[in-house]
C-alpha positions as CSV (number, residue, x, y, z in Angstrom):
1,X,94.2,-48.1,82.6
2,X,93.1,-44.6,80.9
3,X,94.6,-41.7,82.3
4,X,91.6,-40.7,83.5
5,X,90.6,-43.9,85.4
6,X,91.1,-43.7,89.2
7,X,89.5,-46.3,90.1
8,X,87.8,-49.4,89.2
9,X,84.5,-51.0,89.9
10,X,83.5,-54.8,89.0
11,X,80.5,-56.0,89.6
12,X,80.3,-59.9,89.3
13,X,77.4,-62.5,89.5
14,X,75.6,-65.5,88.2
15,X,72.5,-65.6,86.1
16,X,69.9,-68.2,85.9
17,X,70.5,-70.6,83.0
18,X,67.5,-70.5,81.3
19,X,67.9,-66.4,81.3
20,X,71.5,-66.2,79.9
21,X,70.8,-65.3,77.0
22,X,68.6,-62.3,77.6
23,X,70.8,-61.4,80.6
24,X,74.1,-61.2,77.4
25,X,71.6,-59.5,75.1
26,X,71.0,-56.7,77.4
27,X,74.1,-56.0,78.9
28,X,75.7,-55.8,75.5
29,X,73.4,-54.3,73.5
30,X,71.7,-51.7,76.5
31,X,73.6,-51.7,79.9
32,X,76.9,-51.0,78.8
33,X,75.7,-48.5,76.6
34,X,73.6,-46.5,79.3
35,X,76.4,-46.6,81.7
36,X,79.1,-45.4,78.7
37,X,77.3,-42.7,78.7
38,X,77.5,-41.7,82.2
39,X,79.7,-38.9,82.8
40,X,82.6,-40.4,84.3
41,X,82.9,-43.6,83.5
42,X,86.1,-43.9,81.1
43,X,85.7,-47.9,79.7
44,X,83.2,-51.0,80.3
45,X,84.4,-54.2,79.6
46,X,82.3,-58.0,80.5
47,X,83.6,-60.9,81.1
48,X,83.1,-64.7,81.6
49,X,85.2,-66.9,83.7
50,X,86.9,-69.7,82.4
51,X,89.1,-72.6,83.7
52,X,92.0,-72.1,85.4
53,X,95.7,-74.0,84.9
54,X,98.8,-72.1,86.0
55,X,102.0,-72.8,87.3
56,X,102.4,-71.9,91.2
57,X,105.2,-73.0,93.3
58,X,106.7,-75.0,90.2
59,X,103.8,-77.0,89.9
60,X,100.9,-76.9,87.3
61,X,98.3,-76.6,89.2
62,X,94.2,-76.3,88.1
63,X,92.2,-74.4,90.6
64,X,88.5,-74.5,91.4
65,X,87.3,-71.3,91.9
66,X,84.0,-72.5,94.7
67,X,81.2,-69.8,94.7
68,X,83.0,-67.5,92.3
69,X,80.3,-65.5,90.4
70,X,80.7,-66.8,86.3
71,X,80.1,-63.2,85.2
72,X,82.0,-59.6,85.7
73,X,81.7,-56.7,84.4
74,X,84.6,-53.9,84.7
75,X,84.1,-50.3,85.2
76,X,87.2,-48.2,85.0
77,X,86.0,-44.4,86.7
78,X,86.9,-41.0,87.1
79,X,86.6,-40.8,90.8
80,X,84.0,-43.0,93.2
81,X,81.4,-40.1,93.3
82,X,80.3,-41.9,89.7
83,X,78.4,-44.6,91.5
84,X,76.1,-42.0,93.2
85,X,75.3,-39.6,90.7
86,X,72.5,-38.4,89.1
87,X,73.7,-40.1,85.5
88,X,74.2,-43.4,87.1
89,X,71.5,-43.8,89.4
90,X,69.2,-43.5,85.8
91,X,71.7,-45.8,83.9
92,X,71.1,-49.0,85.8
93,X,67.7,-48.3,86.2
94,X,67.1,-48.2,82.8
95,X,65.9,-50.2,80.1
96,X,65.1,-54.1,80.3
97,X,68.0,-54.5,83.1
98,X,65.6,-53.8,86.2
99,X,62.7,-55.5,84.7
100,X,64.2,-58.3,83.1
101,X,67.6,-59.1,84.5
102,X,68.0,-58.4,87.4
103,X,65.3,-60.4,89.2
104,X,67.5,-63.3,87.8
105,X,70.7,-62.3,88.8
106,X,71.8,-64.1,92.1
107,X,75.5,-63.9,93.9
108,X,76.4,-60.7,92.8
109,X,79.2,-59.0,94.3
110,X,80.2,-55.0,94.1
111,X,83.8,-54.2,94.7
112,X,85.5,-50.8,94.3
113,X,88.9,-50.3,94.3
114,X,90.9,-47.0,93.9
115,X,94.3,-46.8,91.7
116,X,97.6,-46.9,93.9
């Protein structure tokens, strides 16, 4: 994590499948860049889940992840006082996310969590 970062904040969900590829489009190419801008935020990073095999207890093991949202996105931030700001509040409001995304978007999940 930077040396700024004190926290982190993931925000994961699901999108309808016929507005997946909009819903990629948009985070990569306007989302991510609004909220990189917001004073702040320190790194944004995306990411899909994939399947899982691991070894646990001495066992190889593949493990269903039930109602786990397929998407995530990870926000590494300066302090928690971020996610209410002025600069972030406009960030996610912006651009084709409200209008365009977001109606689609369906077990999404907000977690903050602050560096130990």
């Amino acid at each position: 994590m930077a040396g700024k970062a004190h926290y982190i904040f993931t925000v994961s969900m699901d999108v309808d499948a016929d507005k997946e590829a909009i819903f990629n489009e948009v985070y990569d190419t306007e989302h991510i860049p609004l909220i990189l801008k917001v004073p702040g935020v320190v790194s944004a990073k995306r990411y899909k889940m994939g399947p899982l095999t691991m070894i646990l207890g001495g066992e190889k093991k593949t493990i269903v992840m039930d109602n786990e949202p397929a998407y995530m996105a990870i926000y590494e931030l300066e302090s928690a006082d971020v996610l209410v700001g002025e600069g972030w509040a406009k960030a996610v409001d912006s651009g084709r996310w409200p209008t365009h995304v977001r109606p689609f978007t369906k077990n999404r999940r907000h977690v903050l969590r602050k560096l130990v």
